[in-house]
Structure formats: structure tokens, C-alpha cells
C-alpha positions as CSV (number, residue, x, y, z in Angstrom):
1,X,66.9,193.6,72.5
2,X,69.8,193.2,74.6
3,X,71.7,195.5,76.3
4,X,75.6,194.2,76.1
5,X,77.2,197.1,77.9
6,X,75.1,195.3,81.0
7,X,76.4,192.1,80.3
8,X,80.1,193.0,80.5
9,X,79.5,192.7,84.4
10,X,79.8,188.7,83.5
11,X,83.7,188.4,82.6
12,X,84.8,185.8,80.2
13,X,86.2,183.7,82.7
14,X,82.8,183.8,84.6
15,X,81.3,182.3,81.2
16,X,83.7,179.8,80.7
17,X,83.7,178.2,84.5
18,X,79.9,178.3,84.1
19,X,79.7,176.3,80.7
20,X,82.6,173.5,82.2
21,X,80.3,173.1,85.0
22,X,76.9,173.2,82.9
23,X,78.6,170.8,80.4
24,X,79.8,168.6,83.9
25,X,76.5,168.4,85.2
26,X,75.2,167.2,81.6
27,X,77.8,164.5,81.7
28,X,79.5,165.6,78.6
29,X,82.8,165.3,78.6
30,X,85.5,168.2,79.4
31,X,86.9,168.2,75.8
32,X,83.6,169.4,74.5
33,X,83.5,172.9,76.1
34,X,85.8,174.0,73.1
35,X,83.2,173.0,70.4
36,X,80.0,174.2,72.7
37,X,82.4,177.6,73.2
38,X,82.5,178.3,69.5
39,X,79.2,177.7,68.9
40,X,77.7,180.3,71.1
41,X,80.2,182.9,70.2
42,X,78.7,181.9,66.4
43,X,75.6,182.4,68.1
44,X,76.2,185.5,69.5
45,X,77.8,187.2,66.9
46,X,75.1,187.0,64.4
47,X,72.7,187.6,66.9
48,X,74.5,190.5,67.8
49,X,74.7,191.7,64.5
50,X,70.9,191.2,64.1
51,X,70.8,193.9,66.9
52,X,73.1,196.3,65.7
53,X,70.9,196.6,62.3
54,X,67.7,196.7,64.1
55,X,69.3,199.8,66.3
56,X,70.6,201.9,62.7
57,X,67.1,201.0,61.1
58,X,65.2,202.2,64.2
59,X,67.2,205.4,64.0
60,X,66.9,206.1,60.5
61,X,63.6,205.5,60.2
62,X,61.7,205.0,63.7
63,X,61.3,201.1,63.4
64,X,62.9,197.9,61.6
């Protein structure tokens, strides 16, 4: 699982200017940073949610 309190070190801005360059050296254009943004905030949501469930049930009952 991951530990999010240790990613807060990475600073949205940080994210961004790494995904403009990622998508640059992909050759896709600028514009599509927006849609590929979105996505893996989608992404990270759920998967964040996934966590937070597995963390209650492995309190409550010791695993998930």
C-alpha cells in the first residue's frame, strides 16, 4: 500500500511540470496534459479509496 503522507514531499506543481515534459518527450501534444491530468487523478482517487478500505478492514478485523 502506499503511504500518501510520503508523497506530499512531490508538490502539485512538481507533478504537473513532470507529466508536460513526459507527455513532450512522447511527442504528444501540450493540449493533452489536461485529459492525461484527469485521468490519473481518476486513477488515484479510486485507487486511493481501494486503500482507505483495505486500512478500516485490516483494523476491524486483522486483514481484508
Amino acid at each position: 500500500m502506499l503511504d500518501y503522507v510520503n508523497c506530499r514531499r512531490v508538490s502539485v506543481t512538481d507533478r504537473l511540470r513532470f507529466l508536460k515534459r513526459y507527455l513532450d518527450g512522447m511527442r504528444r501534444p501540450a493540449e493533452d496534459f489536461i485529459t492525461v491530468w484527469r485521468e490519473l487523478a481518476s486513477i488515484s482517487d479510486r485507487e486511493r479509496k481501494v486503500d482507505e478500505r483495505q486500512q478500516r478492514l485490516l483494523k476491524k478485523y486483522g486483514r481484508f
